[in-house]
Backbone as CSV, one residue per row, in Angstrom:
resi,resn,N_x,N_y,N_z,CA_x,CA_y,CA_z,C_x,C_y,C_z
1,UNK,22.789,14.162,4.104,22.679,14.559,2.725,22.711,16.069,2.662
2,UNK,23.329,16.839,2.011,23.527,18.120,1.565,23.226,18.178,-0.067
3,UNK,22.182,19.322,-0.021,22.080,20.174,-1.037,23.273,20.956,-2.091
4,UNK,22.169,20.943,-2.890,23.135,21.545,-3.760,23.667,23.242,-3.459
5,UNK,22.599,23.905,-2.851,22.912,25.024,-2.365,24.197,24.480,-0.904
6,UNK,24.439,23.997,-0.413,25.352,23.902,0.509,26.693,23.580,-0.410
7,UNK,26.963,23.709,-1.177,28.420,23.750,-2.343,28.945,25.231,-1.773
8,UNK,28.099,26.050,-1.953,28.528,27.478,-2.190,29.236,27.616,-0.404
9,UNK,28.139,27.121,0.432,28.613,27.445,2.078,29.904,26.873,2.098
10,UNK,30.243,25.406,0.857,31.011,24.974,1.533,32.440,25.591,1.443
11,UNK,32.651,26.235,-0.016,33.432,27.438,-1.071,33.502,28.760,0.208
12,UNK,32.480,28.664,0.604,32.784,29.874,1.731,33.612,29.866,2.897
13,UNK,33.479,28.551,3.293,33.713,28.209,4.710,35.040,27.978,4.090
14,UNK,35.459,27.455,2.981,37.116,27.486,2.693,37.908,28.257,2.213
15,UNK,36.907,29.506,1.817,37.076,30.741,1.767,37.965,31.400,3.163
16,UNK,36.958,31.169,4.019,36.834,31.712,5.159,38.285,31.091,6.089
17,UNK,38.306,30.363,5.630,39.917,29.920,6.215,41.026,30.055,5.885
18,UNK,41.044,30.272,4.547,42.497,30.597,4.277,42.307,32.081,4.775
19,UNK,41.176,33.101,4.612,41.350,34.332,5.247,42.223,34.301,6.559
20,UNK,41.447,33.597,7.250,41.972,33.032,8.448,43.298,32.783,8.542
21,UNK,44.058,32.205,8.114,45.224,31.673,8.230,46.132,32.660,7.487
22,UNK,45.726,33.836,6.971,46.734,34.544,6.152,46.408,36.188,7.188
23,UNK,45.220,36.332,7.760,44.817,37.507,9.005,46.601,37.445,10.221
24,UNK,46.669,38.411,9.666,47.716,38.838,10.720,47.138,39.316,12.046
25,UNK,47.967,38.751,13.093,47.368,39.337,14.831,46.572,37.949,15.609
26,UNK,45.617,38.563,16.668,45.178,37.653,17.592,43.995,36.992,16.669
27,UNK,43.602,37.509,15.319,42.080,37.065,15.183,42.142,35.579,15.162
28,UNK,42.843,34.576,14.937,43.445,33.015,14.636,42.693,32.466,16.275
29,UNK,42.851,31.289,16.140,42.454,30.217,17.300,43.591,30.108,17.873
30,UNK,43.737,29.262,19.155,44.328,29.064,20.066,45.139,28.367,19.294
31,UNK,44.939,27.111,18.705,45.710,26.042,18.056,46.270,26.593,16.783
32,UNK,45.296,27.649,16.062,46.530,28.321,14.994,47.263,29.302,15.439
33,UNK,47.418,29.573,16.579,48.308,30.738,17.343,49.472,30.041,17.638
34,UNK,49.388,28.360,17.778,50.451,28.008,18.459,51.312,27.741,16.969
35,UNK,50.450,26.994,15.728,50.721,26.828,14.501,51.605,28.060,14.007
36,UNK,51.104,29.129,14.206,51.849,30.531,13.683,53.005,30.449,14.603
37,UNK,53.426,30.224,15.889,54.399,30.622,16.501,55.630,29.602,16.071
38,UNK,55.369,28.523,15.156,56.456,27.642,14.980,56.886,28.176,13.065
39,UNK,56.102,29.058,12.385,56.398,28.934,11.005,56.694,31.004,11.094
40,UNK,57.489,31.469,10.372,57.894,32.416,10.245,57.386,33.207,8.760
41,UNK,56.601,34.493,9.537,56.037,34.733,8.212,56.881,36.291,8.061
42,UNK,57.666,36.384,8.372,58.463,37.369,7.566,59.306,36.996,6.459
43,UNK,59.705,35.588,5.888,60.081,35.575,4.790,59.439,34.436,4.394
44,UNK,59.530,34.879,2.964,58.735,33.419,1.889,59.637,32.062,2.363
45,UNK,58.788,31.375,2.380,58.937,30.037,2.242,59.693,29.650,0.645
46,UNK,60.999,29.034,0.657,60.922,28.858,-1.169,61.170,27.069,-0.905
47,UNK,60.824,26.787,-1.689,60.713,24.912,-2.190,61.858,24.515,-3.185
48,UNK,62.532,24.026,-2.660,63.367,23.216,-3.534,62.885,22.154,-4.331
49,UNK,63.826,21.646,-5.260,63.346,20.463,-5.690,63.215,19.433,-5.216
50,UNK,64.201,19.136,-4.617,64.132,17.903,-3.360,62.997,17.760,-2.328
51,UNK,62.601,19.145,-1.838,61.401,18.860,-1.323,60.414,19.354,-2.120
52,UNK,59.011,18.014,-1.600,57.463,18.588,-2.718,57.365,19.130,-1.955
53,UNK,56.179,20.112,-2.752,55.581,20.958,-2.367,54.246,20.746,-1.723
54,UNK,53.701,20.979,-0.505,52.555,20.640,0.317,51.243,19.962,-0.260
55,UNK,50.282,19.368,-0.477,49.786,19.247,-1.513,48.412,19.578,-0.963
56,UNK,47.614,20.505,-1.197,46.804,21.040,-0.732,45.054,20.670,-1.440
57,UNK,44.432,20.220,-0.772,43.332,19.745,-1.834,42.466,20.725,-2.432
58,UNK,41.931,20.286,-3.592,41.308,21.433,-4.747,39.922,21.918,-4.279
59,UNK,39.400,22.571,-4.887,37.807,22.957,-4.312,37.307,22.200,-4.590
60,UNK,36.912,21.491,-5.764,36.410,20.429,-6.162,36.252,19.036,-5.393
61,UNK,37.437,18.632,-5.045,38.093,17.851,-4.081,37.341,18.331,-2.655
62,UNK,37.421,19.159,-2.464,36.441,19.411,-1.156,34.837,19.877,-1.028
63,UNK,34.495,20.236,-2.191,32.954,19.803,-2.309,32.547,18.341,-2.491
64,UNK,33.142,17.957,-3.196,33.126,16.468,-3.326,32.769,15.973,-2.047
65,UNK,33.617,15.636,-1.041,34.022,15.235,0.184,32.341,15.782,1.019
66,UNK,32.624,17.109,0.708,31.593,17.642,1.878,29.937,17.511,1.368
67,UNK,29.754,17.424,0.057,28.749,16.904,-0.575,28.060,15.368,-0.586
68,UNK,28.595,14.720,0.198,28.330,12.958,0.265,26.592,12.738,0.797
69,UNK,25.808,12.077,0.648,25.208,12.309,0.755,24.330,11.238,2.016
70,UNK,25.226,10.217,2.282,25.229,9.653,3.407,26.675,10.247,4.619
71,UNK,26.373,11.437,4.463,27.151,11.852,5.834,26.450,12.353,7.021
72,UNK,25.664,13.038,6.839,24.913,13.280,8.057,23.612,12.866,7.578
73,UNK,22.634,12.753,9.297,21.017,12.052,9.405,20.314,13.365,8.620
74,UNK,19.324,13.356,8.602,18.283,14.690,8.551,18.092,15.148,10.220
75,UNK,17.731,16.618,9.955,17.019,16.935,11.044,15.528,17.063,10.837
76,UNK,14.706,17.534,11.803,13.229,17.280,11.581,12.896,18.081,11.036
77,UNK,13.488,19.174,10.962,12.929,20.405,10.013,13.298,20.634,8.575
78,UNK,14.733,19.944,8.656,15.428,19.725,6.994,14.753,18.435,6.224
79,UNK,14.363,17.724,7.261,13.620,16.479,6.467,11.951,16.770,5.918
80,UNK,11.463,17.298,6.844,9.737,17.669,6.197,10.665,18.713,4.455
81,UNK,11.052,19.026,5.290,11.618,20.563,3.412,11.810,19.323,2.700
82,UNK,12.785,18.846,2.893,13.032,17.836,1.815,12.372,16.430,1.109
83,UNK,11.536,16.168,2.109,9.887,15.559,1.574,9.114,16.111,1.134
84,UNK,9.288,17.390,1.138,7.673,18.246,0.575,8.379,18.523,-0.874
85,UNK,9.415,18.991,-0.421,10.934,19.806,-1.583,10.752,18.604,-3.200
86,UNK,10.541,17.758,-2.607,11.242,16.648,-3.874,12.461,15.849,-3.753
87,UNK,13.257,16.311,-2.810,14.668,16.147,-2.792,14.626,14.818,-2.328
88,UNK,13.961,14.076,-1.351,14.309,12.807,-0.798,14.191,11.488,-2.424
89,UNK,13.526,12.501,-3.321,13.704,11.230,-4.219,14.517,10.738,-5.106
90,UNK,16.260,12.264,-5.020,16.966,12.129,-5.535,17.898,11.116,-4.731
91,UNK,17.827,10.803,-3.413,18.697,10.074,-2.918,18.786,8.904,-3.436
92,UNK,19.824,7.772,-3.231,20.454,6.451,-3.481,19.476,5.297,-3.006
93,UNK,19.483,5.761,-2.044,18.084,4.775,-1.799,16.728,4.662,-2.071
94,UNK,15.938,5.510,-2.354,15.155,5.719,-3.297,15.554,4.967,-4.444
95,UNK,16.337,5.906,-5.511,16.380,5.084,-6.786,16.390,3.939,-6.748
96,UNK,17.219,3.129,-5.648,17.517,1.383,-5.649,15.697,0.764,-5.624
97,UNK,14.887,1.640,-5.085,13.895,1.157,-4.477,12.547,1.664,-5.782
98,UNK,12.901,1.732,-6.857,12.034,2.529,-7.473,10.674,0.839,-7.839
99,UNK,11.509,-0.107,-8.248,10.759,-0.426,-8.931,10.257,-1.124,-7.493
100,UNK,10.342,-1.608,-6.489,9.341,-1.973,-5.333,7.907,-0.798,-5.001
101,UNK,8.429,0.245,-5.131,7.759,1.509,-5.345,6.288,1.489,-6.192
102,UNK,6.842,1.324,-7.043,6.361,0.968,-8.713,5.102,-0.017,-8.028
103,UNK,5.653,-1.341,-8.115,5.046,-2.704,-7.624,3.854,-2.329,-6.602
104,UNK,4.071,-1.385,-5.172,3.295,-1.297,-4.429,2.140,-0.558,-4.893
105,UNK,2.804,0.594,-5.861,1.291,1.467,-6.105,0.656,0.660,-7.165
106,UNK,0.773,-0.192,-8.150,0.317,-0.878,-9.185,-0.485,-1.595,-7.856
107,UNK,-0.117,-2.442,-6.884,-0.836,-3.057,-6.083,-2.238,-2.617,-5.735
108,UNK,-1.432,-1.310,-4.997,-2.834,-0.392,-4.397,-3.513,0.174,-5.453
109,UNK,-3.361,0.511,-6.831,-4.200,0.753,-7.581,-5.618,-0.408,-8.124
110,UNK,-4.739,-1.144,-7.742,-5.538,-2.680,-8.134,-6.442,-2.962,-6.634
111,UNK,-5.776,-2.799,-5.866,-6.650,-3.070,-4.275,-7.984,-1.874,-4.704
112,UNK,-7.981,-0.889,-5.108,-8.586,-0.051,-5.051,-9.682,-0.275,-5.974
113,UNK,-9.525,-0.281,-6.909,-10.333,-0.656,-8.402,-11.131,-2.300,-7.262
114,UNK,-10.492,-2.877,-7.275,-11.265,-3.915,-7.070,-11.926,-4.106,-5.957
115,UNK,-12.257,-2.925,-4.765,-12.985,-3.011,-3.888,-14.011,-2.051,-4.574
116,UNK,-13.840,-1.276,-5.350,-14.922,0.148,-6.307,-15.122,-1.247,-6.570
117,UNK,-15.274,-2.304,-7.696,-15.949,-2.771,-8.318,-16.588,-3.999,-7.650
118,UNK,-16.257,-4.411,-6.446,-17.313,-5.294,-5.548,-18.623,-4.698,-4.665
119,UNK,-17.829,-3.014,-4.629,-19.032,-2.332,-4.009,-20.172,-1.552,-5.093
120,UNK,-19.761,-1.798,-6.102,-20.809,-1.705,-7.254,-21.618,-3.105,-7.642
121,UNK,-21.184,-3.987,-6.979,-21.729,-4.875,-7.405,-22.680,-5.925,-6.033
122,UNK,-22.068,-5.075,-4.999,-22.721,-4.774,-4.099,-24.517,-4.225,-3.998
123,UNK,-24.142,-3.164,-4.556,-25.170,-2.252,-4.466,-26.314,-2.861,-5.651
124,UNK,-25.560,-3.812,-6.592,-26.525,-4.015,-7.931,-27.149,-5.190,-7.036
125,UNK,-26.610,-6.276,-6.221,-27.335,-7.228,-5.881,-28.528,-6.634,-4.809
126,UNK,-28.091,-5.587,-4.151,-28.856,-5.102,-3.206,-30.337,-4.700,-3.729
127,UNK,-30.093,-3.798,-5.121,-31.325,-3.474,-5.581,-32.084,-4.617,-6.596
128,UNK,-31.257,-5.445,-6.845,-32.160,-6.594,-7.760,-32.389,-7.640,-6.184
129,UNK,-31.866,-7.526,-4.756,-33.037,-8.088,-4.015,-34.169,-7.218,-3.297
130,UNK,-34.332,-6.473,-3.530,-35.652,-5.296,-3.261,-36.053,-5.352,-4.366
131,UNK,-35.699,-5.651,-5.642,-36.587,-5.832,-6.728,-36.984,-7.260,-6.529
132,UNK,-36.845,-8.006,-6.693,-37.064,-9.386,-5.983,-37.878,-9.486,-4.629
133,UNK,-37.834,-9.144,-4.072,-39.295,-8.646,-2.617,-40.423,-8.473,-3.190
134,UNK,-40.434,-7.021,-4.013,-41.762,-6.491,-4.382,-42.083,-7.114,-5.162
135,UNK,-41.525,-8.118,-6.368,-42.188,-8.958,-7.071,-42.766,-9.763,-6.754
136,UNK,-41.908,-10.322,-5.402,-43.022,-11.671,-4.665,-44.132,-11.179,-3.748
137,UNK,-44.048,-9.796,-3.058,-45.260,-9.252,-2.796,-46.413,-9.578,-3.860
138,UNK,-46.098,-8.422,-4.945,-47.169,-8.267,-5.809,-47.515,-9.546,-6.217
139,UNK,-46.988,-10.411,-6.516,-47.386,-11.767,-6.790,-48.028,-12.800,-5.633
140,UNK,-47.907,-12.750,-4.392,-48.567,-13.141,-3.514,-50.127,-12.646,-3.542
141,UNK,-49.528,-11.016,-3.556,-51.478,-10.376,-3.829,-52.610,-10.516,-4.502
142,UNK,-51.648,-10.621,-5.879,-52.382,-11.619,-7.142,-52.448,-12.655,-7.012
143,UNK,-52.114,-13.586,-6.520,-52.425,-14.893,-6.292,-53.606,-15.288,-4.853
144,UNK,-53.426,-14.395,-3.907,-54.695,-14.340,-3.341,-55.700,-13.467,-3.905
145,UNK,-55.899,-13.012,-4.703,-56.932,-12.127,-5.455,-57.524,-12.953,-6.453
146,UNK,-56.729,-13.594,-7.037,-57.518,-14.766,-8.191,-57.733,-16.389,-7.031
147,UNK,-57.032,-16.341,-6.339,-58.216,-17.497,-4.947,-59.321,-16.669,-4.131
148,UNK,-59.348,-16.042,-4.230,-61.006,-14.726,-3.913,-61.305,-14.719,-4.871
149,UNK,-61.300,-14.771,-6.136,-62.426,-14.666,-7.477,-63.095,-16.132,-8.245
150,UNK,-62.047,-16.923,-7.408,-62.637,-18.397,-7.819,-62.682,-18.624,-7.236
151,UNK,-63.323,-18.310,-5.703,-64.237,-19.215,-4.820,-65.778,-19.427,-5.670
152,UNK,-66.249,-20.560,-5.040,-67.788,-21.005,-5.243,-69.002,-19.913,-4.790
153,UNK,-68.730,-19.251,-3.901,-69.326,-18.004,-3.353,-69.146,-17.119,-4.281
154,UNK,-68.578,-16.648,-4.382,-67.739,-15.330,-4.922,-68.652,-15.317,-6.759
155,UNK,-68.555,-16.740,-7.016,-68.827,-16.565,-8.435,-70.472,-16.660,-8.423
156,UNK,-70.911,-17.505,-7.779,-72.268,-17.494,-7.078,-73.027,-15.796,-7.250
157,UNK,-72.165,-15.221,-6.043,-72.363,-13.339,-6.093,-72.671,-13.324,-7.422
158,UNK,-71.469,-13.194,-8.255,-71.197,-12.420,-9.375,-72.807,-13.215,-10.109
159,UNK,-72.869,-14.325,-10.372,-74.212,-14.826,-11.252,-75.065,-14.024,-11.285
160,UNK,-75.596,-13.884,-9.784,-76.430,-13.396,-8.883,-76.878,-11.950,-8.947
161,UNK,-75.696,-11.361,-9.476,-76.045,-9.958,-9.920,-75.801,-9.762,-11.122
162,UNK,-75.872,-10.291,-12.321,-75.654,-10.440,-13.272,-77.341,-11.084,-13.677
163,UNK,-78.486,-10.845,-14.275,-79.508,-11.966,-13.871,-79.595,-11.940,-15.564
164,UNK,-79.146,-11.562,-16.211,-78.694,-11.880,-17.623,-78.471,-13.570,-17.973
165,UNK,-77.679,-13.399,-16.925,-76.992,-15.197,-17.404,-77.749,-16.142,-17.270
166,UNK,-77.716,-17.068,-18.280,-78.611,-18.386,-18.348,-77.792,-19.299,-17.234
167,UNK,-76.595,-19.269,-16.631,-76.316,-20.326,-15.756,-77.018,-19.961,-14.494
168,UNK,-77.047,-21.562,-13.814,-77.610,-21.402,-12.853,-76.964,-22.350,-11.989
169,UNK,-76.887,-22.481,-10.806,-76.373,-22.743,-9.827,-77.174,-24.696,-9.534
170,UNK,-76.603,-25.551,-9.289,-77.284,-26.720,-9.424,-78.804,-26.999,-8.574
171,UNK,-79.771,-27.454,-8.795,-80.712,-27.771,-7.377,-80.470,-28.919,-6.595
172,UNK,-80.154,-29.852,-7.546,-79.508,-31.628,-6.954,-77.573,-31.506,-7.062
173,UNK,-77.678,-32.351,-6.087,-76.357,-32.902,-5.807,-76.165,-33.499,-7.393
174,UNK,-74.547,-33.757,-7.398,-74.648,-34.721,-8.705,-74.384,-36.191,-8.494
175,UNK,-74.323,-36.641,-9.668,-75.153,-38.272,-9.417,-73.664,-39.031,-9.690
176,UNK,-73.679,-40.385,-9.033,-72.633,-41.190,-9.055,-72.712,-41.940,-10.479
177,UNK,-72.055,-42.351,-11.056,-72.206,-43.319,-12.373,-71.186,-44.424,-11.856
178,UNK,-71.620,-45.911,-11.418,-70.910,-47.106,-11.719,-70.560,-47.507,-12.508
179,UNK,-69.622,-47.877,-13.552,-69.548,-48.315,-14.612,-68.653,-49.606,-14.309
180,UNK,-69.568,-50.989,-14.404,-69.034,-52.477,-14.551,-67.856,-52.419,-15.416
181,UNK,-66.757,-53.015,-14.748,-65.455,-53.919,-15.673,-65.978,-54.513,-16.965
C-alpha cells in the first residue's frame, strides 16, 4: 500500500527518467547505452500516417498503476506509522470488515458492563452476608440473655433483693389434683 504522499515520488521518479533518456553522454545505463546506440539522435524522428505514433502512458495512468494498494507487504516500520497514522483503516480490507468490527466491540462492551454488574452484585451479597452474621450473633446473645433472666434462680435473686415484693417463693411442693371420668 502506498500513500498518498508517494504520488509525488512517483511524478519524480518519471520525471527523473525521461531526464534520463534525453541526458546526452555516458550518464544512461548499460542497457540504455545499448538502446541509444540503435536510434539516432541527430535527426528528428517524423511519423507518418501509416505509422502510429508510440503510445506512451499518461501520469495519471502511472500513478494509478503505482498507487495500488495491494502491491507491496508493509515493512515493520511503515506499518507501526501506519497503525498509529490512521491509515490502515483506509484500506479495502478494513472497510469489508467494518461491520464484524462493529459486532465485536458491541460484544466487548457488553462482556464488560456485564461482569461491572455481577461484581457489584457481588459485593452487595457479600455485605448483606456480614450483615446477616452480626444479626445472628446479636440475636444468639439476646436469646441467651433472656434464658439467664428466666431462670428460677436468677428471678429468685432478683425477689430477693427487691424485699418490697409481696411474692414469695413456694414452702410446699404443689399438690396433685385427680379428677374422676
Amino acid at each position: 500500500m502506498r500513500k498518498e504522499g508517494n504520488i509525488d515520488e512517483a511524478a519524480e521518479a518519471m520525471d527523473y527518467e525521461d531526464m534520463e533518456q534525453q541526458l546526452p553522454g555516458g550518464e544512461a545505463t548499460e542497457e540504455r547505452a545499448s538502446q541509444d546506440a540503435d536510434t539516432d539522435y541527430g535527426e528528428p524522428t517524423e511519423y507518418t500516417d501509416d505509422e502510429p505514433e508510440p503510445v506512451r502512458p499518461t501520469l495519471k495512468e502511472v500513478i494509478e498503476e503505482n498507487a495500488r494498494e495491494d502491491e507491496k507487504p508493509f515493512s515493520s516500520s511503515q506499518a507501526l506509522r501506519t497503525i498509529l497514522g490512521g491509515d490502515i483503516l483506509n484500506t479495502q480490507a478494513i472497510r469489508k470488515q467494518v461491520w464484524l468490527i462493529l459486532i465485536i466491540t458491541v460484544f466487548a462492551i457488553l462482556y464488560i458492563s456485564n461482569r461491572y454488574s455481577c461484581q457489584q452484585q457481588q459485593i452487595k451479597i457479600d455485605n448483606l452476608n456480614t450483615t446477616l452474621k452480626k444479626s445472628r450473633y446479636k440475636t444468639l446473645s439476646l436469646s441467651s440473655e433472656l434464658t439467664e433472666r428466666c431462670r428460677e434462680s436468677h428471678v429468685l435473686q432478683m425477689l430477693r433483693a427487691n424485699n418490697d415484693s409481696i411474692i414469695q417463693p413456694a414452702d410446699q411442693p404443689p399438690y396433685i389434683i385427680v379428677v374422676p371420668n
